[in-house]
N, CA and C atoms as a LAMMPS dump frame, in Angstrom:
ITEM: TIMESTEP
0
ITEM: NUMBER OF ATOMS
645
ITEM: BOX BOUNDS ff ff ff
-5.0000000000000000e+02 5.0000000000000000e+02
-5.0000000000000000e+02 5.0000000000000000e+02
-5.0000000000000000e+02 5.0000000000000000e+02
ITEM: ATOMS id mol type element x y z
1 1 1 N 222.74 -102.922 13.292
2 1 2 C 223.562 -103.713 14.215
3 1 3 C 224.209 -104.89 13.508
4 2 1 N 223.653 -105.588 12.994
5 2 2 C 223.86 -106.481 12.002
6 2 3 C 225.375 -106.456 10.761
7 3 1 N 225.262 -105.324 10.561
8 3 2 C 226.273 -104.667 9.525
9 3 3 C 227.454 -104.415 10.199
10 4 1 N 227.288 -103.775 12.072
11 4 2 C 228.176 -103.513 12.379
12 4 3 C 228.999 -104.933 12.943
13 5 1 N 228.081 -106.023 13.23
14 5 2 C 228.741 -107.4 13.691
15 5 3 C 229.396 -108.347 12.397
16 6 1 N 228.877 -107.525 11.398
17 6 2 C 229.808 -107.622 9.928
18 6 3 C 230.917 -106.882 9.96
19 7 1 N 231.14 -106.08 10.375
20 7 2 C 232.197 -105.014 10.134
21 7 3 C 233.421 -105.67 11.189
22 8 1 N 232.941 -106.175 12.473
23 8 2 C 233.617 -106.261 13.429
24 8 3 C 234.497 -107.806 13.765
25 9 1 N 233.099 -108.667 12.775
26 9 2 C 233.718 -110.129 12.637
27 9 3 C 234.788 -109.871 11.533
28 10 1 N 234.778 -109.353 10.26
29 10 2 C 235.403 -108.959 9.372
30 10 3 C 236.962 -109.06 9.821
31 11 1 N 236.83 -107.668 10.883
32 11 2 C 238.166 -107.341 11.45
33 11 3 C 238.62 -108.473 12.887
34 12 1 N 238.03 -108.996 12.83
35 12 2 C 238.705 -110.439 13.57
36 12 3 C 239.741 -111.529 13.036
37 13 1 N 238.386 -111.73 11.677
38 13 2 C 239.202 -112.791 10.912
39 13 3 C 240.783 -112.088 10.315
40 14 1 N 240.68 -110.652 10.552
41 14 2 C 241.753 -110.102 9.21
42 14 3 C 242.982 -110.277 10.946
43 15 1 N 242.728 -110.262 12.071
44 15 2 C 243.705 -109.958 13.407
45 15 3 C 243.809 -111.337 13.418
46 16 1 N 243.297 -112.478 13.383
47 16 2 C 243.088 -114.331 13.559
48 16 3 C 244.214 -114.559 12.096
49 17 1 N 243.959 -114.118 11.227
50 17 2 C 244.884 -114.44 9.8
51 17 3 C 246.459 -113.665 10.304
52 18 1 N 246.691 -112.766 10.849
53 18 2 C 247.341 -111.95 11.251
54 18 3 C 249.149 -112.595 12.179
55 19 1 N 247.875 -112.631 13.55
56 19 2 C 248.783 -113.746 14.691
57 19 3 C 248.793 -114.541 14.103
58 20 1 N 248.074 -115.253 13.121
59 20 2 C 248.317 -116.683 12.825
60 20 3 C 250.09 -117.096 11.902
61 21 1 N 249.855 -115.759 10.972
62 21 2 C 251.031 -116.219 9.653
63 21 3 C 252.191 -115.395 10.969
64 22 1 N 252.459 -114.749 12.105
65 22 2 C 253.327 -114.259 12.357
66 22 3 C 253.369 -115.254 13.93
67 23 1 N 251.921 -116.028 14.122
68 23 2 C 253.215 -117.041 14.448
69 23 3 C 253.804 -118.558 14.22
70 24 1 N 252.925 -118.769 13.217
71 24 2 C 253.619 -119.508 12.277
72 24 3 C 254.89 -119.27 11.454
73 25 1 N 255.449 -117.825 11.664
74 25 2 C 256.736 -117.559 10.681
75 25 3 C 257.703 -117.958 12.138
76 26 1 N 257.052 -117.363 13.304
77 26 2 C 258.076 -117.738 14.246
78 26 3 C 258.512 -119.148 14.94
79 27 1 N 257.557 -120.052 14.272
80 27 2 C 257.513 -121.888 14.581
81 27 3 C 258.363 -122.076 13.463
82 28 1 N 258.19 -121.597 12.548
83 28 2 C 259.685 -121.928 11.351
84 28 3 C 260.87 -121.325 11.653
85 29 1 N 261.149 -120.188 12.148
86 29 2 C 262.12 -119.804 12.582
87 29 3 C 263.054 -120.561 13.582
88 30 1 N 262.141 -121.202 14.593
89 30 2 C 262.657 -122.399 15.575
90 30 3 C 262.847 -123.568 15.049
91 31 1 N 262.276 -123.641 13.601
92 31 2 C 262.643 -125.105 13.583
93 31 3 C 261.865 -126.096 13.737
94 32 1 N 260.566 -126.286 14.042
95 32 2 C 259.568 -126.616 14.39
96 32 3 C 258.884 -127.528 13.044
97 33 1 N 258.153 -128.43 13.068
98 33 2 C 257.732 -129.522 12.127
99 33 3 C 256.254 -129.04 11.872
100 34 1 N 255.964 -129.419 10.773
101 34 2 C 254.474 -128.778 10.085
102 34 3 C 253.305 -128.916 11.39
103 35 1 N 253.112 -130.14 11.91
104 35 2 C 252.546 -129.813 13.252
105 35 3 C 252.916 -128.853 14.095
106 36 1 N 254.017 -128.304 14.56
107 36 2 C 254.45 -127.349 15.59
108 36 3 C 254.327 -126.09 14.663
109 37 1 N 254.108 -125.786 13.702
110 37 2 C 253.772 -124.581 12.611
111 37 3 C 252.455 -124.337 13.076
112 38 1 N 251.437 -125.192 12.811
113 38 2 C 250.176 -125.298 12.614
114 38 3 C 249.689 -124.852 14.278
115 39 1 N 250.517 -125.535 15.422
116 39 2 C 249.887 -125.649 17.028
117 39 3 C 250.372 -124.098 17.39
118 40 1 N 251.368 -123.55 16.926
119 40 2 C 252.245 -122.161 16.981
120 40 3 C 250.907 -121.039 16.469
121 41 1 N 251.185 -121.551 15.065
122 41 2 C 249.635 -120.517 14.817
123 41 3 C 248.475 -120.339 15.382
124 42 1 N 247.767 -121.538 15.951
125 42 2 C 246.451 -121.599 16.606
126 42 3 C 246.567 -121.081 17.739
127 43 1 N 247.769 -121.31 18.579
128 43 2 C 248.126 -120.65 20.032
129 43 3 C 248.347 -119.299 19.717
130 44 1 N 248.749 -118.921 18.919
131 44 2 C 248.914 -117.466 18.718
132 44 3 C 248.227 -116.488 18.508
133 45 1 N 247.18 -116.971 17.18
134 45 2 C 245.996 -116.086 17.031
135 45 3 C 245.098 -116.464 17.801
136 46 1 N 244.607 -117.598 18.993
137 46 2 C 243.585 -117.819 19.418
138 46 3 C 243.417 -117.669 20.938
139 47 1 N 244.787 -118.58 21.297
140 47 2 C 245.383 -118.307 22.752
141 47 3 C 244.768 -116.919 23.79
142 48 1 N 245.132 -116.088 23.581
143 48 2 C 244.776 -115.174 23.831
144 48 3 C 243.528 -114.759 24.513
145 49 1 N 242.758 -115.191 23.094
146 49 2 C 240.589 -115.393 23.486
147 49 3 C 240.257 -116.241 24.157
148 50 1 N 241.296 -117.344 24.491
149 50 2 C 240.457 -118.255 25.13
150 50 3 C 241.019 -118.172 26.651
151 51 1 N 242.014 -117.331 26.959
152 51 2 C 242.466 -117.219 28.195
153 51 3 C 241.24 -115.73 28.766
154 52 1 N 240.922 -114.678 27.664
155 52 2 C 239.88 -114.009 27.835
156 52 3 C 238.645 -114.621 28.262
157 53 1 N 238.378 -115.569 27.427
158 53 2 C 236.801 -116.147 27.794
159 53 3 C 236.843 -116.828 29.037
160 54 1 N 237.923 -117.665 29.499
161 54 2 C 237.63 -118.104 30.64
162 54 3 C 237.572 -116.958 31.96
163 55 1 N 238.327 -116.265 31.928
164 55 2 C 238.821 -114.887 32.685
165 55 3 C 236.966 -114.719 33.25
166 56 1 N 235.984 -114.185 32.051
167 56 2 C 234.614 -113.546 32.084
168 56 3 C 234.007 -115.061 31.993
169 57 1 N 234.658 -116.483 32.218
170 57 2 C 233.546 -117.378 32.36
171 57 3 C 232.651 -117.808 31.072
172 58 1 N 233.467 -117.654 30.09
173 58 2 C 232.341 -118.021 28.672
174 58 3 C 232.912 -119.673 28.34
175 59 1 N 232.137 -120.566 28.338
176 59 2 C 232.243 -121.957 28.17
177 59 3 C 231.637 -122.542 27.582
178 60 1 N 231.653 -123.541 26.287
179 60 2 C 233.196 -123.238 25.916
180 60 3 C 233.794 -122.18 25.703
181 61 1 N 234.993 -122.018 25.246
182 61 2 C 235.915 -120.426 24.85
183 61 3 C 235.41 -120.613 23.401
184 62 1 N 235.169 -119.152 22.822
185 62 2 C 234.883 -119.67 21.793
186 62 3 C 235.507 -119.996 20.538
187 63 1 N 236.578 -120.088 20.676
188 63 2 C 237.402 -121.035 19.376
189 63 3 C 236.818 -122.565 19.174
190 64 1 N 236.344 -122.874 20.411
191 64 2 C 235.879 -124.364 20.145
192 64 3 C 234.761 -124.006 19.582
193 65 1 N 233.651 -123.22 19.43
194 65 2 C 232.477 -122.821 18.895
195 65 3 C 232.483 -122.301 17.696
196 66 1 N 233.477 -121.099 17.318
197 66 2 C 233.403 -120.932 15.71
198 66 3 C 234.845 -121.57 15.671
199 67 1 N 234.706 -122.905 15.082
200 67 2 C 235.818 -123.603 14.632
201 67 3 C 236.701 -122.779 13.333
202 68 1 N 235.73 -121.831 12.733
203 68 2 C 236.082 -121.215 11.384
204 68 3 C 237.419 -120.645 11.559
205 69 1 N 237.337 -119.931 12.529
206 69 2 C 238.593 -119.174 13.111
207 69 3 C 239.936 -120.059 12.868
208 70 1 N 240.095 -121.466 13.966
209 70 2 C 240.687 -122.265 14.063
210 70 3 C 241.49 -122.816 12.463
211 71 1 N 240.573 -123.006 11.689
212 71 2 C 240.439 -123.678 10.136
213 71 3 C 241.281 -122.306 9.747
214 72 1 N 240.788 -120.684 9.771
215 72 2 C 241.883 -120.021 9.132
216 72 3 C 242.845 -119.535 9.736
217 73 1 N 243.328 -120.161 10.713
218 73 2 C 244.492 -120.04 11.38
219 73 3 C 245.754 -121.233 10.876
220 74 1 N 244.845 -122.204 10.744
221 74 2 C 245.66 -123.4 10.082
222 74 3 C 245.881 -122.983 8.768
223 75 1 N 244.966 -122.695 8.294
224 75 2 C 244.918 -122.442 6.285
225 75 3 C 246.781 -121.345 6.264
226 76 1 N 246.825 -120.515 7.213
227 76 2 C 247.76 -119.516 7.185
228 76 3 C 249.07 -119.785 7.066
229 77 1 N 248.71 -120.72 8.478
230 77 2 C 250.255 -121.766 9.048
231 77 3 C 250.829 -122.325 7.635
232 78 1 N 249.698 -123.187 7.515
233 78 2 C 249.825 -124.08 5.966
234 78 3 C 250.915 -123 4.895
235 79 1 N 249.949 -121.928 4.55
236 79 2 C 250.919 -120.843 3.592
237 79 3 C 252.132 -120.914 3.565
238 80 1 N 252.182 -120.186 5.51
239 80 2 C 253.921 -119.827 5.54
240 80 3 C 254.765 -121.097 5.128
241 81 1 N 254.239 -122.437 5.919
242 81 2 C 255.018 -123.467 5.935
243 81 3 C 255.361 -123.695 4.512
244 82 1 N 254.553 -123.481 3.41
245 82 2 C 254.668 -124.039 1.966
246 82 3 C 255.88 -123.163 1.795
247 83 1 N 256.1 -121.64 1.854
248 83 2 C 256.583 -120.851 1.346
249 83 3 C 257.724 -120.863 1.791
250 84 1 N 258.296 -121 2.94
251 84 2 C 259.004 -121.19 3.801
252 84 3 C 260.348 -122.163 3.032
253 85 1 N 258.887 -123.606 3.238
254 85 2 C 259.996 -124.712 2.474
255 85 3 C 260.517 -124.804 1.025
256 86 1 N 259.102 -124.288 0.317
257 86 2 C 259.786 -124.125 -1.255
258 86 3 C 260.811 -123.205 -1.668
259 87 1 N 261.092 -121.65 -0.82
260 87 2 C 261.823 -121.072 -1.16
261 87 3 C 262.602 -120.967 -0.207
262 88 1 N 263.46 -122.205 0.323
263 88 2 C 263.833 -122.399 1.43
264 88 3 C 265.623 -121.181 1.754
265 89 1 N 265.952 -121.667 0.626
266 89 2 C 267.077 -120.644 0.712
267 89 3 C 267.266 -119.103 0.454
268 90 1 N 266.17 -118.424 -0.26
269 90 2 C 265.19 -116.885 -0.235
270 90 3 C 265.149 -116.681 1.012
271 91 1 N 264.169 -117.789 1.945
272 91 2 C 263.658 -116.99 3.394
273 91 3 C 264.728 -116.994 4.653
274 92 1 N 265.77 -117.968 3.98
275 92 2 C 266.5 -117.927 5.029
276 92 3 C 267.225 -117.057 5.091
277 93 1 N 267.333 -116.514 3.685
278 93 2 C 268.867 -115.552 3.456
279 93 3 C 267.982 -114.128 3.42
280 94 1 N 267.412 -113.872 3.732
281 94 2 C 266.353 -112.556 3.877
282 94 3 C 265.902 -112.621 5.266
283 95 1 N 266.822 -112.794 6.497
284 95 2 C 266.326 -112.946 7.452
285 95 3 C 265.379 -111.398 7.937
286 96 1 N 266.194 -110.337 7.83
287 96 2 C 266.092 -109.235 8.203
288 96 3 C 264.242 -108.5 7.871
289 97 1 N 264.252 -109.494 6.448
290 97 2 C 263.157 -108.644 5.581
291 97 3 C 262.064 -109.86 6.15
292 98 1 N 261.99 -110.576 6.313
293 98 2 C 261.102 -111.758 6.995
294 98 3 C 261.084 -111.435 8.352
295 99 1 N 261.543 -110.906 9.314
296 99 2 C 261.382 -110.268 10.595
297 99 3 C 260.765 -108.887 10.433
298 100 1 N 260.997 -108.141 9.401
299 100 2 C 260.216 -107.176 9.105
300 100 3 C 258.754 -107.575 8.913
301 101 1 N 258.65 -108.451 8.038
302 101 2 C 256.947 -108.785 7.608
303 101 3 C 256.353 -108.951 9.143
304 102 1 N 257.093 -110.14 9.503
305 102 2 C 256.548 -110.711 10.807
306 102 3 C 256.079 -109.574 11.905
307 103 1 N 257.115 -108.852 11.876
308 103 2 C 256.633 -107.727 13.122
309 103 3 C 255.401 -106.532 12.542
310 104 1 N 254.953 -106.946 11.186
311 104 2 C 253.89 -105.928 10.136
312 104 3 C 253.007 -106.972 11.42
313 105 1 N 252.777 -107.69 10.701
314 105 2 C 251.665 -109.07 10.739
315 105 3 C 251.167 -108.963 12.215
316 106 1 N 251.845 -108.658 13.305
317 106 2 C 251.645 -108.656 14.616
318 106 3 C 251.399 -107.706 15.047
319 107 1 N 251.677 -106.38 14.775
320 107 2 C 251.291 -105.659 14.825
321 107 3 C 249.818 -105.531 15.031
322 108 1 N 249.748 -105.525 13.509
323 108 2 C 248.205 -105.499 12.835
324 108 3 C 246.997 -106.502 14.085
325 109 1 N 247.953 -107.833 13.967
326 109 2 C 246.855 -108.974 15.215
327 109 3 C 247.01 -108.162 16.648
328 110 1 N 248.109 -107.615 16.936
329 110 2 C 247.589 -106.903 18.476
330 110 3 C 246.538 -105.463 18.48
331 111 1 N 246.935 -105.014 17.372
332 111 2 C 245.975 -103.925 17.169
333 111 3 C 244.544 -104.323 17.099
334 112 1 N 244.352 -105.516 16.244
335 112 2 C 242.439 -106.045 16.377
336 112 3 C 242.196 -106.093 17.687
337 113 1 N 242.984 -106.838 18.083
338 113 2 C 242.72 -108.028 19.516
339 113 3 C 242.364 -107.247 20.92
340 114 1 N 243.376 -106.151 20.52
341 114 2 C 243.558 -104.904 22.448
342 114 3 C 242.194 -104.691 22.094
343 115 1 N 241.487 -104.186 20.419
344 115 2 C 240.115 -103.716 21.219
345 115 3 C 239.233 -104.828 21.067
346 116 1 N 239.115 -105.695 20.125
347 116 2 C 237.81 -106.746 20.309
348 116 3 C 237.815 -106.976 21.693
349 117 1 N 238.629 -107.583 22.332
350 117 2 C 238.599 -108.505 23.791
351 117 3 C 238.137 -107.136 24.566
352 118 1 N 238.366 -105.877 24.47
353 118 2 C 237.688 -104.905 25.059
354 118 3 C 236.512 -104.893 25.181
355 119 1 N 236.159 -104.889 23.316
356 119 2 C 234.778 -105.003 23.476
357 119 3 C 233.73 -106.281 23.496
358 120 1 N 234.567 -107.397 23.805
359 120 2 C 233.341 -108.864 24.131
360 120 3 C 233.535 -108.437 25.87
361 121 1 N 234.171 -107.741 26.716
362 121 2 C 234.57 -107.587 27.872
363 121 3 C 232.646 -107.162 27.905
364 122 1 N 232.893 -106.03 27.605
365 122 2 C 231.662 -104.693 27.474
366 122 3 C 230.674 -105.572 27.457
367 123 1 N 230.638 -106.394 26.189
368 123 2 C 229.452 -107.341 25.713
369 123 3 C 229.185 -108.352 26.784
370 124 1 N 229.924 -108.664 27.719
371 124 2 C 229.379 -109.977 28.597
372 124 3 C 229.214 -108.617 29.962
373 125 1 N 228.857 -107.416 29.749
374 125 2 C 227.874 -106.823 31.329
375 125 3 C 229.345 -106.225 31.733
376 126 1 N 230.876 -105.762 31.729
377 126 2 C 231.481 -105.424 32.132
378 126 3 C 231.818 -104.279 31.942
379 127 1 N 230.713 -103.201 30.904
380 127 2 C 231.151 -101.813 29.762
381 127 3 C 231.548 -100.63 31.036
382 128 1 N 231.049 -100.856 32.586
383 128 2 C 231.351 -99.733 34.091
384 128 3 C 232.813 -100.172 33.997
385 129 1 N 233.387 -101.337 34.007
386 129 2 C 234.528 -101.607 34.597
387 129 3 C 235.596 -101.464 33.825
388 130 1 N 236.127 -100.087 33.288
389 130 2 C 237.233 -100.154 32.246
390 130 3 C 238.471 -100.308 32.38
391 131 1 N 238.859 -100.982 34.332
392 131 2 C 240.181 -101.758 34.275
393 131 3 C 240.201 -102.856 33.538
394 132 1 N 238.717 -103.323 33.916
395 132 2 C 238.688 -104.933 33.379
396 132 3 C 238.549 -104.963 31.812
397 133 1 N 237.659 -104.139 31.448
398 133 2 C 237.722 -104.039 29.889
399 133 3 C 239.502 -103.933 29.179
400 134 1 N 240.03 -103.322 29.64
401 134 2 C 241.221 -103.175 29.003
402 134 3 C 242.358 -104.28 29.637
403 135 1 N 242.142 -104.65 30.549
404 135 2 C 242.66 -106.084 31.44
405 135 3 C 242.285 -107.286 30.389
406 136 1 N 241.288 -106.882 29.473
407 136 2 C 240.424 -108.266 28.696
408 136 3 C 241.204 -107.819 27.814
409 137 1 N 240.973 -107.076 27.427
410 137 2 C 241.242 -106.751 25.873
411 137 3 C 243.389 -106.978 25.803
412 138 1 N 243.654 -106.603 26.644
413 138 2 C 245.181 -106.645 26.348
414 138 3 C 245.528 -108.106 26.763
415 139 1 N 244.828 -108.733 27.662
416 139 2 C 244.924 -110.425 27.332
417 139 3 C 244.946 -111.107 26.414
418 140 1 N 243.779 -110.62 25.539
419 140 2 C 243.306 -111.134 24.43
420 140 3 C 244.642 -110.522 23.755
421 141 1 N 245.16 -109.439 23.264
422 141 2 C 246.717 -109.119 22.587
423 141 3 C 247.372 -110.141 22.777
424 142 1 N 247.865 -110.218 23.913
425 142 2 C 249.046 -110.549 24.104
426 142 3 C 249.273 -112.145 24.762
427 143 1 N 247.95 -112.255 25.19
428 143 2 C 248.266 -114.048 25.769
429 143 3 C 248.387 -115.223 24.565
430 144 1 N 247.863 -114.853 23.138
431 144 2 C 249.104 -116.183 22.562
432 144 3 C 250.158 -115.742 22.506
433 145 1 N 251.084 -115.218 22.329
434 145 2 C 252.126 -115.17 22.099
435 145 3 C 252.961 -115.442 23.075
436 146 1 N 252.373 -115.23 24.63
437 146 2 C 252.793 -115.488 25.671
438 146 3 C 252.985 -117.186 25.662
439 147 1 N 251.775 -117.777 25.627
440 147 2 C 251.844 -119.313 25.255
441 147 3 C 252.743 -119.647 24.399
442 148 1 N 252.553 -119.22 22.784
443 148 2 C 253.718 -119.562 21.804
444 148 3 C 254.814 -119.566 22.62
445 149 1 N 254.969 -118.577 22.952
446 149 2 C 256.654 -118.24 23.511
447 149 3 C 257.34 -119.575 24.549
448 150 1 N 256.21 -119.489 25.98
449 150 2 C 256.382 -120.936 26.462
450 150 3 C 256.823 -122.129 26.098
451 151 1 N 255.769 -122.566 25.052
452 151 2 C 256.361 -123.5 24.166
453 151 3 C 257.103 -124.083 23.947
454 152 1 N 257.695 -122.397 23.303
455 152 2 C 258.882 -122.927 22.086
456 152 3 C 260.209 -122.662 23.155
457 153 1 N 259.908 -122.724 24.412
458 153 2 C 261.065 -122.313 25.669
459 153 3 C 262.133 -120.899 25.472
460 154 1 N 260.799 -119.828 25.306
461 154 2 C 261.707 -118.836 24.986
462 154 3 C 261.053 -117.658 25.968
463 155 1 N 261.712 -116.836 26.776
464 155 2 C 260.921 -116.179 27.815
465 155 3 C 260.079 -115.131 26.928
466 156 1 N 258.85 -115.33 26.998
467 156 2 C 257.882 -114.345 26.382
468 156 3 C 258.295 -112.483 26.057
469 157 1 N 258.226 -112.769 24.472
470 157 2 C 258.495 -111.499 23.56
471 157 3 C 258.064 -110.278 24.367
472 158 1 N 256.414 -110.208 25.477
473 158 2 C 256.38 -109.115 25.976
474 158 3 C 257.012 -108.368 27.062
475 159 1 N 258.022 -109.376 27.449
476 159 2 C 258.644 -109.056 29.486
477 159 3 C 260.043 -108.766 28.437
478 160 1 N 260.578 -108.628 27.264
479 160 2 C 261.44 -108.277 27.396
480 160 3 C 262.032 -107.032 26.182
481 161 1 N 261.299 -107.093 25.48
482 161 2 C 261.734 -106.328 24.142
483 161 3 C 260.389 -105.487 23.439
484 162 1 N 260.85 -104.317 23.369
485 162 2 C 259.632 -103.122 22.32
486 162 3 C 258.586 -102.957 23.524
487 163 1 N 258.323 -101.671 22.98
488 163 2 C 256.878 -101.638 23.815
489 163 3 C 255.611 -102.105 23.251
490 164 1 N 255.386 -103.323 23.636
491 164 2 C 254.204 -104.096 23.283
492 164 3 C 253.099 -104.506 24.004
493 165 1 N 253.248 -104.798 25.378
494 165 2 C 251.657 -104.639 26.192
495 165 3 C 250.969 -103.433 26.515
496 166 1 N 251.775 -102.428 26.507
497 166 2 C 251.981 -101.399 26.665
498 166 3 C 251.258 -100.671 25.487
499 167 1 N 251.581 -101.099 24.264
500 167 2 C 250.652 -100.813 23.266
501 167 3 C 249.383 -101.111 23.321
502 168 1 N 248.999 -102.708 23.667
503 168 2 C 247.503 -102.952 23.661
504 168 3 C 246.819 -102.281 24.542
505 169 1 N 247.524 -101.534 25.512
506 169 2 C 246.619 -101.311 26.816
507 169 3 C 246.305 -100.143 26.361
508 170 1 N 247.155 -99.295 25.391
509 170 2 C 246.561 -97.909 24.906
510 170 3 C 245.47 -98.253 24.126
511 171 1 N 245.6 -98.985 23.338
512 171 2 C 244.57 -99.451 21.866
513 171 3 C 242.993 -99.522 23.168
514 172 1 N 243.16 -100.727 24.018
515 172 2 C 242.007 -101.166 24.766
516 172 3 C 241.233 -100.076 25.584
517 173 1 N 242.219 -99.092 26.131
518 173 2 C 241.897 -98.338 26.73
519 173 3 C 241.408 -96.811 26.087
520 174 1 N 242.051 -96.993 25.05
521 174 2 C 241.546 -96.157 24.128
522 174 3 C 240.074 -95.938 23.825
523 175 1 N 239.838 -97.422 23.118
524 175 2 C 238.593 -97.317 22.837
525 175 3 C 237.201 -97.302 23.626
526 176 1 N 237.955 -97.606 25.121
527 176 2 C 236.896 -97.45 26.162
528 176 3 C 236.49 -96.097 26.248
529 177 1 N 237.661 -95.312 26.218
530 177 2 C 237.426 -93.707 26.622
531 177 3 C 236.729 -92.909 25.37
532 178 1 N 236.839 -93.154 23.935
533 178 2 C 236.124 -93.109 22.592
534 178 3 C 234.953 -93.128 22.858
535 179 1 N 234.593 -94.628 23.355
536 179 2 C 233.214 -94.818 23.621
537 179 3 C 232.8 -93.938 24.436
538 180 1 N 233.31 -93.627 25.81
539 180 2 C 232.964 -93.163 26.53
540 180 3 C 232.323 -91.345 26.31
541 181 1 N 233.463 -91.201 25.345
542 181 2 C 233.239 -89.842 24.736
543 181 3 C 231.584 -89.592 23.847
544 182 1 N 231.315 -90.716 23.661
545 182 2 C 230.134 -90.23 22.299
546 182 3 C 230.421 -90.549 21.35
547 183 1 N 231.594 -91.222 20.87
548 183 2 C 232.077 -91.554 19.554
549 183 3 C 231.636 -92.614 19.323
550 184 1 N 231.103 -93.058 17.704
551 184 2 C 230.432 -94.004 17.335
552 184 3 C 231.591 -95.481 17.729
553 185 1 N 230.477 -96.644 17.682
554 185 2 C 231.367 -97.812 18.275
555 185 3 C 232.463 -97.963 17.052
556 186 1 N 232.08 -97.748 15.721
557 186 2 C 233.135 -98.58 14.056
558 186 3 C 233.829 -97.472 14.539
559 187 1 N 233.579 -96.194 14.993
560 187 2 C 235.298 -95.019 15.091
561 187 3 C 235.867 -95.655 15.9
562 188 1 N 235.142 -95.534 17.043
563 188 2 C 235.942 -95.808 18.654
564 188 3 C 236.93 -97.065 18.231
565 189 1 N 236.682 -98.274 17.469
566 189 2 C 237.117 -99.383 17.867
567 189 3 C 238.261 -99.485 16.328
568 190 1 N 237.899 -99.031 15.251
569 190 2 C 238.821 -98.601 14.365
570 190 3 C 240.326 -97.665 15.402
571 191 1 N 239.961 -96.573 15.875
572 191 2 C 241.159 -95.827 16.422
573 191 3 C 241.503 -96.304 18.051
574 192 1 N 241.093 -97.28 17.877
575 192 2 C 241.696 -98.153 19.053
576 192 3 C 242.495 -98.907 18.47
577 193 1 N 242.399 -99.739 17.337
578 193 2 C 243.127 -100.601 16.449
579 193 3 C 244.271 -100.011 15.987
580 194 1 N 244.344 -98.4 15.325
581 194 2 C 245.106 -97.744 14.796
582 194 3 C 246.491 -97.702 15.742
583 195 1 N 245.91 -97.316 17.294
584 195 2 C 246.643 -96.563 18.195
585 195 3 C 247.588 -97.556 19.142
586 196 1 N 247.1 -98.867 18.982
587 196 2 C 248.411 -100.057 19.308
588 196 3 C 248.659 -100.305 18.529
589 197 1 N 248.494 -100.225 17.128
590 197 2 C 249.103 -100.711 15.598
591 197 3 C 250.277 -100.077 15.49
592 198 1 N 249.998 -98.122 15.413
593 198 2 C 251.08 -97.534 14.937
594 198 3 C 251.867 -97.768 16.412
595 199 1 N 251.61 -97.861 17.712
596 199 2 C 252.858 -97.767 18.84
597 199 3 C 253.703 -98.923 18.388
598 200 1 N 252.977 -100.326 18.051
599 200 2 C 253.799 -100.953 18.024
600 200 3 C 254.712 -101.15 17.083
601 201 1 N 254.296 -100.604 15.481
602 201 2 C 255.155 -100.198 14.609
603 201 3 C 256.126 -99.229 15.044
604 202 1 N 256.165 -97.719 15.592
605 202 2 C 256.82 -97.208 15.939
606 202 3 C 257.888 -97.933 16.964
607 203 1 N 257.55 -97.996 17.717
608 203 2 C 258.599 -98.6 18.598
609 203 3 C 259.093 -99.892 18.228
610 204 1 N 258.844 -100.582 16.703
611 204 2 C 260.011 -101.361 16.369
612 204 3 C 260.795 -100.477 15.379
613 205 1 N 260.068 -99.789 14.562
614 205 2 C 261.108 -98.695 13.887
615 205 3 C 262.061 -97.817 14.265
616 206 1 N 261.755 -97.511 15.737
617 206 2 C 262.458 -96.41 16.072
618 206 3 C 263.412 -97.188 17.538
619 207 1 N 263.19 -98.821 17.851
620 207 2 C 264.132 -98.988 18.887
621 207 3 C 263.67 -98.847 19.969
622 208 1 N 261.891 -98.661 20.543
623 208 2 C 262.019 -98.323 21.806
624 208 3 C 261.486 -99.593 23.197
625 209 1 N 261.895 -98.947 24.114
626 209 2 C 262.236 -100.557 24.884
627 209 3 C 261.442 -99.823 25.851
628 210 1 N 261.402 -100.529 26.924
629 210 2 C 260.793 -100.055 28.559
630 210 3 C 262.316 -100.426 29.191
631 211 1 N 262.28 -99.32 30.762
632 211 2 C 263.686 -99.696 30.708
633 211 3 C 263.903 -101.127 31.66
634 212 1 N 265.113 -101.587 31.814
635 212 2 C 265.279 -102.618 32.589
636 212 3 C 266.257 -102.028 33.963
637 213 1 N 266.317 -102.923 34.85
638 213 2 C 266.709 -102.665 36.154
639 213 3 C 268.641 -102.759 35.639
640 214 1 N 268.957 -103.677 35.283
641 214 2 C 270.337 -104.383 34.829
642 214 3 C 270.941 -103.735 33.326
643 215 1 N 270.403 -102.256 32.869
644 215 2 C 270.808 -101.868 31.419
645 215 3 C 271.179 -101.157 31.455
């Protein structure tokens, strides 16, 4: 058990490093001052968990508890911001290929996130209820970015472009039904990760939208 809460913190920190540099690339993109880099990142990779934890009642949320998280969310911000400014005329003039990374990077953080928040759902007594498990888990996706977005006064990336909640809810829901199957928890929650990773890669590669009422 031990090994596997190694395996699983592992893949947190790598989804927390993740949201963090993609949304810290998007606080530079706005324009935003090394503080608004740094508050962009923490809302982004963390936001999310802590709108989860309150949801199931965990107090504090725990970003205030493993501060570690917090610290490499900043360490990230820090990166982009250095890189950003030193090669200031590279990142600007590479817009295309810097929106590429960014949408790697997020990917990857919604893919951890749809299933962890699934599975701390499971872990606080909720593993019968797999609306709510996947209700947690796609919160946990998608609610920083929802915040970031607020913020920075821009109507949130998920109500309007790619299929992206839509992704976590497969990833979350995925791995409920994995589990459910008999499949070990490191498969189940690995090909839960995979399965909002590649949707959401695909559907920025290939253009695909949900439709709108007005298109």
């Amino acid at each position: 058990m031990t090994d596997i809460n190694g395996i699983f913190s592992v893949c947190e920190a790598v989804g927390t490093a993740a949201f963090a540099v993609s949304g810290a690339m998007v606080a530079v993109d706005k324009g935003t001052d090394i503080f608004g880099v740094l508050l962009m990142a923490v809302f982004t990779a963390l936001g999310g968990g802590t709108l989860r934890d309150m949801l199931i009642g965990y107090f504090p949320p725990r970003m205030f508890t493993n501060f570690h998280y917090v610290l490499l969310a900043c360490l990230c911000a820090i990166i982009v911001f250095a890189i950003a400014r030193t090669f200031k005329e590279r990142y600007v003039a590479r817009e295309r290929m810097i929106e590429q990374i960014n949408n790697m990077f997020d990917a990857i953080g919604l893919g951890v996130f749809a299933v962890s928040g699934a599975r701390i759902g499971m872990e606080a007594g909720f593993a019968d209820n797999m609306f709510l498990t996947t209700f947690l888990g796609t919160t946990t996706a998608i609610g920083g970015g929802m915040i970031r977005d607020v913020l920075l006064r821009e109507m949130p990336f998920v109500l309007k472009k790619r299929v992206y909640a839509v992704a976590a809810i497969l990833g979350a829901l995925g791995y409920a039904l994995l589990l459910r199957a008999g499949l070990g928890e490191v498969a189940a929650y690995g090909l839960g990760m995979l399965i909002t990773t590649a949707v959401r890669m695909l559907a920025t590669v290939f253009k695909w939208n949900l439709p709108k009422a007005l298109e």
